[in-house]
ROZAVO-293259 format. One record per residue (C-alpha): x, y, z. Coordinates in steps of 0.02 Angstrom, whole numbers, plus 50000, padded with zeros to 5 digits. Example, Ala and Ser with C-alpha at 12.3 -4.5 7.8 and 13.67 -1.06 7.14 Angstrom:
506154977550390506844994750357
END
This chain:
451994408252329450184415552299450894430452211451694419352105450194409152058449234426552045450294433451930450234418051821448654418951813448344436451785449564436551655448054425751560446644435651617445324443251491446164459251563447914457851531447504452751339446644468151310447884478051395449384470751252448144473551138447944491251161449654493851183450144484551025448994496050923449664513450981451204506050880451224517050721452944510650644454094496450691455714498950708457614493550767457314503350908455604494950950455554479350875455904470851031454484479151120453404471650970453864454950964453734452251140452004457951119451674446750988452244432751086451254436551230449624439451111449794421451030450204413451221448864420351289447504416951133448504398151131447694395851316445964406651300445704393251151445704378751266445304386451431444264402751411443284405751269443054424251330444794427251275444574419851078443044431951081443984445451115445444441250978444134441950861443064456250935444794465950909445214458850743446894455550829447564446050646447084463050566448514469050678449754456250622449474462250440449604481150519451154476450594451974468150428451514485850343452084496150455453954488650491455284497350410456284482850460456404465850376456754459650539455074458450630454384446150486455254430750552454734431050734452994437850673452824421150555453344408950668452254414550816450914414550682451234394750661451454391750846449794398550859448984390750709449614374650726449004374950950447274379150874446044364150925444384372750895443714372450714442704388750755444444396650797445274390150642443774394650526444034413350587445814413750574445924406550386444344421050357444374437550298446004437450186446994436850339447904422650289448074428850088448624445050144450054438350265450514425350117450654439249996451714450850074453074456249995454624447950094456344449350084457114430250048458824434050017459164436050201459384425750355458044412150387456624419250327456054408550202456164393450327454864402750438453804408350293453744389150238453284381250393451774396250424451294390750242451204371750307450454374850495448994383350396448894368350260448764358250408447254364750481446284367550336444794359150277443534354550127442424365650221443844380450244444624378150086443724390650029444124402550122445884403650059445334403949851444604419149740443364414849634442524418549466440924413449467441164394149489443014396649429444344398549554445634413749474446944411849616447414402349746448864410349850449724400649975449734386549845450364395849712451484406149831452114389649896452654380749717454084397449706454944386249863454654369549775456634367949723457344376449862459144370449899458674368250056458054351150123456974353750258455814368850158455684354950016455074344950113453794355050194453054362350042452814341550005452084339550151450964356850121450354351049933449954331949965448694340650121447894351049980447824336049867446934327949987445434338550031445294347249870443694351049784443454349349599443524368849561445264368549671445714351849577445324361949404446394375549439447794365049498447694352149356447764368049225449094378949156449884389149267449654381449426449804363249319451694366849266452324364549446452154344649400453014347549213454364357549321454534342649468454804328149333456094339349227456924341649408456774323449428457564322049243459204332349271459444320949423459454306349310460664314349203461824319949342461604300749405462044293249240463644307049218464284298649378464014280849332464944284749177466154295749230467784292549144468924302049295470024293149391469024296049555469064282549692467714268749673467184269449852466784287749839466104287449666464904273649753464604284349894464154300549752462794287049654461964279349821461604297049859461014304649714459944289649685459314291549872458734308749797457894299849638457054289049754456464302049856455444311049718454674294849675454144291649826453214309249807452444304049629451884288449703451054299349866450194311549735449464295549633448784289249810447794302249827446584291849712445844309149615445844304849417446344323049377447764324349488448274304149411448154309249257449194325749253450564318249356450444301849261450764311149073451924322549152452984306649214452704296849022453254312548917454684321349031455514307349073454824288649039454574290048859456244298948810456914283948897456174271248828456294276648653458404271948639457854254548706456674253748571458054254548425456934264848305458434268648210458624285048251459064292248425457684302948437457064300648623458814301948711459264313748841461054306048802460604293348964461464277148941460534258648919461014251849099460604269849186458884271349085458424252949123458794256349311457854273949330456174265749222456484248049342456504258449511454944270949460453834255549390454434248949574454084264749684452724274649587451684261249485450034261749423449094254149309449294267049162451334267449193451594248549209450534245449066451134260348952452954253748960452424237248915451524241348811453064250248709454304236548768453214223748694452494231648544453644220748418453414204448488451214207748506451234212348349452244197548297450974189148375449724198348302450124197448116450584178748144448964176848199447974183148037449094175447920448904157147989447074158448048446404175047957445964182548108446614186848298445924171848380447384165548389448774179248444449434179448598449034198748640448904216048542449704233448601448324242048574447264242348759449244243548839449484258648754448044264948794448594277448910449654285048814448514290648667448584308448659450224312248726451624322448653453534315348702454654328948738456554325048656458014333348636458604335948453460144342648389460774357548457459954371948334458434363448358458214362348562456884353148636455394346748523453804334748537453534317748465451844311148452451344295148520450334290048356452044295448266452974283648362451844269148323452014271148160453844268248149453684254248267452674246848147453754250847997455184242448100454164226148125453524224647944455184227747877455914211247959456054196247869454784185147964453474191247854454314191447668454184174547649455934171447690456524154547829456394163447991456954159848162455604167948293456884168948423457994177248319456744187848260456244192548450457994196248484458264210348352456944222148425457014233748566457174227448749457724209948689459314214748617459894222448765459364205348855460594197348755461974211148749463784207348792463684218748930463294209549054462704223849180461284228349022461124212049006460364211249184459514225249197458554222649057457984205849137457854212949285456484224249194455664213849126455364201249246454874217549358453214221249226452854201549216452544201849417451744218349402450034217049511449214232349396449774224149220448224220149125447234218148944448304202348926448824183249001450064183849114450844169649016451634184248880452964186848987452944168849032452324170949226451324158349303451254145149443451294130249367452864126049281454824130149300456274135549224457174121349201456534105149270455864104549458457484113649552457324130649469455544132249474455524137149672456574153749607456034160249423454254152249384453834152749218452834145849079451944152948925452434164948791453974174848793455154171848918454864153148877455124154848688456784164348755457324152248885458604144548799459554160748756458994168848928460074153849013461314152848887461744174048917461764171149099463094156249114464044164748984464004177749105464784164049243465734156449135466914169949077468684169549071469534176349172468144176849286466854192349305466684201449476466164190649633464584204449635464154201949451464304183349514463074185149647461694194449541461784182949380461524169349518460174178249588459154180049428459834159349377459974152049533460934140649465463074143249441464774131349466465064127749633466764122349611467274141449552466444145849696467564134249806469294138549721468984158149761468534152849951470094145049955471244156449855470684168250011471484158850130473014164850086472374180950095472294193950248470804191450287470854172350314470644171650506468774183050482468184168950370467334156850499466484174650575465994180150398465174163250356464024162750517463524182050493463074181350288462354166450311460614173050358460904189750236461384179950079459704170450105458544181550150459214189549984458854173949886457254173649926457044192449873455584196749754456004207149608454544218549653455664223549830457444219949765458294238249722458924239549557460374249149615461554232449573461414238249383462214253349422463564247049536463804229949426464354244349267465594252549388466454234649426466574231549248467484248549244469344250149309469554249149494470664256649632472224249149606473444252949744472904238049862472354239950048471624227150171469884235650169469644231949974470334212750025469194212850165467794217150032468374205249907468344190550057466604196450095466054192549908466854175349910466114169950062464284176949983464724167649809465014150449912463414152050016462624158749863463054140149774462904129549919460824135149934460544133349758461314113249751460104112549917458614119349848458844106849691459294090749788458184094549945456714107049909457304119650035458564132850093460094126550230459974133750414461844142650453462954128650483463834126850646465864128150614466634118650754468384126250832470054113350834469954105751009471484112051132471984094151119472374095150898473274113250923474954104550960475964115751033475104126351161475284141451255474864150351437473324162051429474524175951443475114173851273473524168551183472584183551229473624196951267473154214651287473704231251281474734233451454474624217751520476104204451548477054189351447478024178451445479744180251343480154164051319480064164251140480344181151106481744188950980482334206951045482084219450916482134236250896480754249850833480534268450822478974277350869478684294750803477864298350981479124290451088480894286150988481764271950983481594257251092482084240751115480604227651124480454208351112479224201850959478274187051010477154177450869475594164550932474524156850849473124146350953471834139550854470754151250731471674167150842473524172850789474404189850855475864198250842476454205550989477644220051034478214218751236479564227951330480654218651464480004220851639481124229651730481194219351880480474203551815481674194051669480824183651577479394194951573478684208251464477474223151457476224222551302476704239751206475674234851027474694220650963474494215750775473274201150701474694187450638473474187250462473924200750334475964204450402476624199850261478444200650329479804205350233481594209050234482304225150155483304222450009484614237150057484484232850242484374214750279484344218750475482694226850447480864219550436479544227450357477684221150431475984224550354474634229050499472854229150445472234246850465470144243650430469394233650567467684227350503466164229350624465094211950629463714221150715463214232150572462324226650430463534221650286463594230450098463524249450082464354250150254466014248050185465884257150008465254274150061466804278150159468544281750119469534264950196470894271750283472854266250232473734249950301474824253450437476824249050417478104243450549479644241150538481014231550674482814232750676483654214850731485424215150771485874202150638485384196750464485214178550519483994186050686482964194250549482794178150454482334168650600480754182950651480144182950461480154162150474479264161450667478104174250594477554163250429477344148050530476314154750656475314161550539475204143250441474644135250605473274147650625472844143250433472814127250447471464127150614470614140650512470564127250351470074111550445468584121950554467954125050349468604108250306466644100850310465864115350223467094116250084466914093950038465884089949910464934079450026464414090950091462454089050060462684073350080463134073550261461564083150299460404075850220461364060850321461164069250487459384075750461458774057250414459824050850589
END
């Protein structure tokens, strides 16, 4: 045992290192037939400099005494064989990133070791090279400093001329793979952050600057590729073209989320770079369809609802005060200079106008929108000034200011973002709301009253019962009010009726829809096949469906536009019990959805989850030993009232089998049993089916045979509800058929089946018997006086 510990620690003794060290430079070229030899040399080099830099400061004296980096480059040189770079690299990082001292680290990142490593000239196109190369790039972003930083630049004077393992980095930036994206993230926001202002004027300037004109036109074609899918006229599965938009705008996200990290560094250069970058690449050429100049000028051929969702979720994620208050400032241009020129003609001066576009749109003096044009033309610039000016051309033009009878809300509705608030498409027709109401509970929006967008604490929508949801009071969304509400209940009043999800979100914004639509879908879905899950869906949405009503718009995702313009597009139509299980779901949502909004107008507050009370033994008439009522695969029944059948199993032929149907209480099966062999009037459980959903019916050709619908998707209660279900493929119903040996035996299955399944109906209809009166309310506001 003391050998052992001898030669472990021998093998990091001041000795030993000098010994590989000697040995690893009498290596004149590297080789397949010696690259082993090397790299376990290199291993042992960084192990042993990985514990001298903790334990023995003899040994980090010697690394450097020997220049033992120099040797890494000297090895890189030398190697004939691509191969020695990746194990060289990633020992580098295992050493780099071990390294506690800051003496240690300011040596390593010294004498263009680290520049001359960086700029090697590697081969990428092979094996996992670039991974390592990535992750040596990050390990030494990691360590380095404001004091070391400088160590890694060239210089001009007071002018840094090159930065390498930045610049060398940005050539990974859109790597297809994940993981070195990431890391070159990870390796610029560390450089961000310690940065000097020479190393912040190189980055901020052309070339190094185009890296952040490169990431938003990245972040661009996403938004194209996203709004290609939303529109996609193929007839591709909803579920999976659901599955295909929550992941590309995962993706969108993702990049925002990087914006947002770059503008938290808090230096003004870096804000302002990323900040134009973000207004001219992408949120301009947005904005400027939504404006209506006339001419299409700003589109990237993005439609209204996708543009409306991409600007919503980046005012959300990234912020600021020069983004939230450059996009109002263009989305309310017409209606403060309305206010404006309103203003000056009653009272000769701006005393009197509600706000003026001019310190909004500050930020974005100076900047040059890139648009597409037609084809010949390519890409070209607008300027910002240039866009003003037809803005104002398009205000002066209208008739409020000829002389003419004018209607301000009409004139308000004309321009820009409002008529997409008041479009027939309902999905625009929310997301420009949506928008809007975003900006008006914007934190960072300034140079103007909060009460322009009609946000303020002291007033409601309508009377005392909306105010608790959507509080305004003031300028526009007041003036608008009565066409805001007017869109929305057209929305819930439309015939035949819009999508339970289209339902939910209109209520969301309103708060406010018919209850007794509500109601009638419930019940329509009790003679669904689904009905039995209904009591089990009510108690677990409950606490979802209000949590979600008492959402903020600066924290709800605007994802819903996107998914509200597929449901208003056609639908899977072959029908299977996972879309029924979705379209239950929806009802039960719509129905609690109603029943909090008549409680937060008649009692000030949200209901608790009600408690659904189970049929007592004693009201299930008929009843039946616990055999039968829960049954499981295996076990015995009884065959008392059984019919003997027939079925064929792919796996196992044909046999002959007894079908028993029970229904006890909210609980109904089907069950499949053979006859005991010793044992009569019993039988061995060979299949169970839920009762809801069979659907039985008799073949026309072959009235001896029954054909039986088995539900398939089994939902999982324990799992959060909503994308669960819609970014998988639901699998197909199953189908059984049973042979009886008479038409009239047939008959008499399909009728035992129905009313067993109308027993377990009607327990399932009086347990939602309370919820469903419209006393409801009533009786507890009742019981909570009592």
């Amino acid at each position: 045992m003391w050998r052992l510990l001898w030669r472990s620690i021998d093998r990091f003794s001041l000795q030993h290192f000098k010994s590989v060290i000697t040995e690893l430079r009498q290596i004149k070229v590297v080789n397949e037939q010696n690259r082993d030899t090397v790299v376990d040399l290199l291993q042992t080099i960084v192990e042993i400099v990985t514990y001298g830099d903790r334990q023995d400061p003899l040994i980090f004296e010697c690394f450097m005494e020997y220049q033992v980096l120099a040797e890494f480059v000297r090895v890189l040189k030398i190697s004939t064989s691509s191969t020695i770079e990746a194990p060289l690299l990633q020992y580098l990082s295992i050493m780099i990133q071990n390294m506690d001292s800051e003496h240690a680290i300011y040596y390593c990142l010294s004498n263009d070791y680290v520049n001359n490593i960086v700029a090697h000239p590697y081969n990428f196109n092979a094996g996992d090279l670039a991974l390592y190369y990535v992750s040596f790039l990050r390990a030494v972003s990691s360590k380095i400093s404001r004091d070391t930083l400088c160590l890694l630049v060239k210089v001009h004077g007071d002018v840094v001329v090159s930065f390498p393992m930045y610049t060398e980095a940005l050539k990974f930036a859109q790597h297809e793979e994940k993981m070195i994206q990431t890391a070159i993230r990870a390796l610029t926001l560390n450089i961000y952050n310690i940065c000097d202002d020479n190393v912040y004027q190189f980055i901020t300037t052309p070339p190094a600057s185009i890296y952040f004109s490169d990431l938003v036109s990245s972040l661009r074609k996403q938004c194209l590729q996203l709004d290609a899918l939303v529109n996609s006229s193929e007839d591709k599965c909803t579920h999976q073209r659901n599955k295909d938009i929550f992941l590309k705008t995962d993706k969108i996200v993702d990049d925002l989320f990087y914006f947002k990290d770059m503008l938290s560094v808090g230096e003004s250069r870096l804000s302002r770079v990323v900040t134009q970058n973000l207004l001219s690449l992408l949120i301009l050429p947005l904005l400027l369809p939504l404006l209506k100049l006339g001419e299409n000028k700003g589109s990237y051929h993005i439609s209204a609802v996708t543009s409306l969702y991409i600007v919503s979720r980046l005012l959300q994620v990234v912020g600021g005060k020069h983004l939230i208050n450059g996009v109002a400032g263009l989305l309310l241009y017409h209606y403060m200079a309305l206010c404006e020129r309103d203003a000056i003609a009653t009272n000769g001066d701006t005393a009197g106008s509600t706000g003026d576009a001019s310190p909004l749109l500050h930020s974005l003096n100076d900047i040059n929108i890139k648009v597409s044009g037609h084809e010949a033309e390519g890409e070209k610039e607008i300027n910002i000034n240039y866009l003003l000016q037809h803005l104002n051309v398009q205000t002066s033009s209208n008739s409020h200011f000829d002389g003419s009878p004018r209607d301000d809300n009409v004139c308000i509705e004309r321009f820009g973002i409002f008529a997409y608030l008041f479009s027939d498409n309902h999905s625009i027709s929310l997301a420009s709301l949506f928008l809007l109401l975003t900006l008006a509970e914007n934190k960072d929006l300034e140079h103007f009253p909060a009460s322009l967008l009609g946000m303020s604490q002291s007033q409601g929508l309508m009377n005392n019962c909306e105010s608790a949801f959507l509080k305004v009071d003031g300028s526009i969304l007041v003036r608008l009010m009565p066409q805001i509400l007017k869109t929305l209940l057209k929305v819930l009043a439309c015939q035949p009726p819009v999508s339970p999800p289209m339902q939910w979100h209109t209520g969301w914004f309103l708060r406010k829809t018919s209850y007794e639509q509500s109601r009638e879908c419930l019940q329509k879905e009790l003679d669904g096949c689904w009905f039995d899950h209904i009591p089990d869906t009510i108690g677990n949405e409950w606490g979802s469906c209000k949590k979600a009503l008492e959402l903020q718009f600066h924290v709800k995702d605007p994802l819903f536009t996107l998914e509200l313009e597929i449901c208003q597009q056609a639908i899977d139509g072959n029908f299977n019990s996972c879309f029924a299980w979705e379209r239950m779901v929806d009802a039960v949502k719509v129905l609690i959805l109603h029943l909090q909004l008549k409680a937060l107008i008649f009692m000030g507050c949200l209901l608790e989850k009600p408690s659904l009370e189970s049929p007592s033994d004693s009201d299930l008439g008929k009843t039946y030993s616990r055999d039968i009522s829960s049954p499981s695969f295996g076990s015995e029944v009884s065959l008392g009232s059984g019919i003997p059948c027939r079925i064929a199993f792919s796996y196992a032929g044909v046999r002959d089998i007894y079908l028993v149907a029970v229904a006890r209480g909210i609980s109904g099966k089907l069950i499949l049993a053979e006859k005991h062999p010793f044992r009569s009037q019993r039988g061995v459980v060979i299949a169970i089916a839920p009762l809801a959903g069979l659907s039985p019916r008799i073949d026309e050709d072959h009235p001896t045979w029954l054909h039986l619908r088995i539900r398939e998707f089994e939902p999982n209660f324990v799992k959060a509800k909503g994308s669960q279900s819609k970014v998988s493929t639901p699998p197909a119903d199953g189908r059984w058929t049973l042979g009886f040996h008479s038409a009239k035996a047939c008959e008499t299955a399909r009728l035992l089946i129905l009313e067993e399944t109308c027993k377990q109906r009607s327990s399932v209809e009086s347990m939602l018997a309370p919820l469903l009166r419209e006393d409801y309310l009533v009786n507890v506001l009742d019981s909570q006086g009592d």
